[in-house]
Each structure stands twice: as structure tokens, then as C-alpha cells.
N, C-alpha and C positions, 0 to 999 in steps of 0.2 A: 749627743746631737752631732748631725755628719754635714747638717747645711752652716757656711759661715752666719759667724753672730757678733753684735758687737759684746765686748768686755769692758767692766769699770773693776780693777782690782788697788784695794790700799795697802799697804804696806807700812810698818813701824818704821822709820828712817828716812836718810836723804838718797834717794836714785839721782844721780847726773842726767841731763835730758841728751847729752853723746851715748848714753850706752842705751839707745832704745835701739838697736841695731841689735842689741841681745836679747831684747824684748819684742820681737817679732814686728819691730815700727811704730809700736803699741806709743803713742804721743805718752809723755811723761811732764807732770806737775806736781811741785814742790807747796805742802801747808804749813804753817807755822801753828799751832794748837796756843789756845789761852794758856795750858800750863806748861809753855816752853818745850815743850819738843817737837820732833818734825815727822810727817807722814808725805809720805808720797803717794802721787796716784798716777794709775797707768790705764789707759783706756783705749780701746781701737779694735777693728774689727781681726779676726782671727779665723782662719779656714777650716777648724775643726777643733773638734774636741781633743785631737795627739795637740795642735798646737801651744792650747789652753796649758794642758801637763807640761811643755817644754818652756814656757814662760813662769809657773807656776816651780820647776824642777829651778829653772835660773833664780829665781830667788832664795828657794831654799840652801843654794851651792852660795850664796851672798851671805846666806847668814841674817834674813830680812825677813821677820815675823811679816804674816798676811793679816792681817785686821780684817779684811772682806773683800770676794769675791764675786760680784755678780756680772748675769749674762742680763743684757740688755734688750734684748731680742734678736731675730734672726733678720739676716741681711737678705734681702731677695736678689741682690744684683751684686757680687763681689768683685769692686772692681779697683779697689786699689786698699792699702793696708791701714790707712786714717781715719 
């Protein structure tokens, strides 16, 4: 996909909501799950699909299992990164 689109990805762990600057802006919240451990979720819209891989590669270089990755639909007006 070459047109921006928003993203919801979860991830196993705690992300800091400071390092969404490494996550393309991508807003970042914190779950606590019924059996004690933590998921993060990162969501926000994204300018392309290289973007997608470069938040996607950031994780993986964390060391932060993905649980799921979906696209949300495409944004028709990209005008800011939230």
C-alpha cells in the first residue's frame, strides 16, 4: 500500500510513551492483561508501507514480540502523524 493508512500494532511488553519518536509518532498505550503481564499498543497513521517495516524493524531491534498488526484503513488527507 503506497497511500498513508492508519495502524493498531500490539506488542508483548511495556513501550515508554517517550520513545514514540522511534515509532514514527505512532501514540503509545500501556494494557495490563488478566494474567499479569503487559501489552503495549501503538497506533497512528503512517506514510507508507517502508514506514510500516521501520517501526515494525524498531521493534524487532527491542526485542518486543508483535502479537498483531493491523492496518486500519487508508487516510485520504495526511496531515499530521496521530
Amino acid at each position: 500500500m503506497s497511500a498513508p493508512a492508519r495502524y493498531r500494532i500490539r506488542v508483548h511488553g511495556h513501550l515508554r510513551p517517550e520513545l514514540s519518536g522511534r515509532f514514527e509518532s505512532m501514540k503509545i498505550s500501556t494494557l495490563s492483561r488478566d494474567d499479569g503481564e503487559t501489552e503495549s499498543l501503538l497506533e497512528g497513521t503512517l506514510v507508507d508501507q517502508s514506514a510500516l517495516a521501520g517501526v515494525l524493524k524498531t521493534l524487532y531491534e527491542l526485542h518486543l514480540p508483535v502479537i498483531s498488526a493491523d492496518c486500519l484503513g487508508v487516510v485520504d488527507h495526511f496531515e499530521d502523524l496521530s
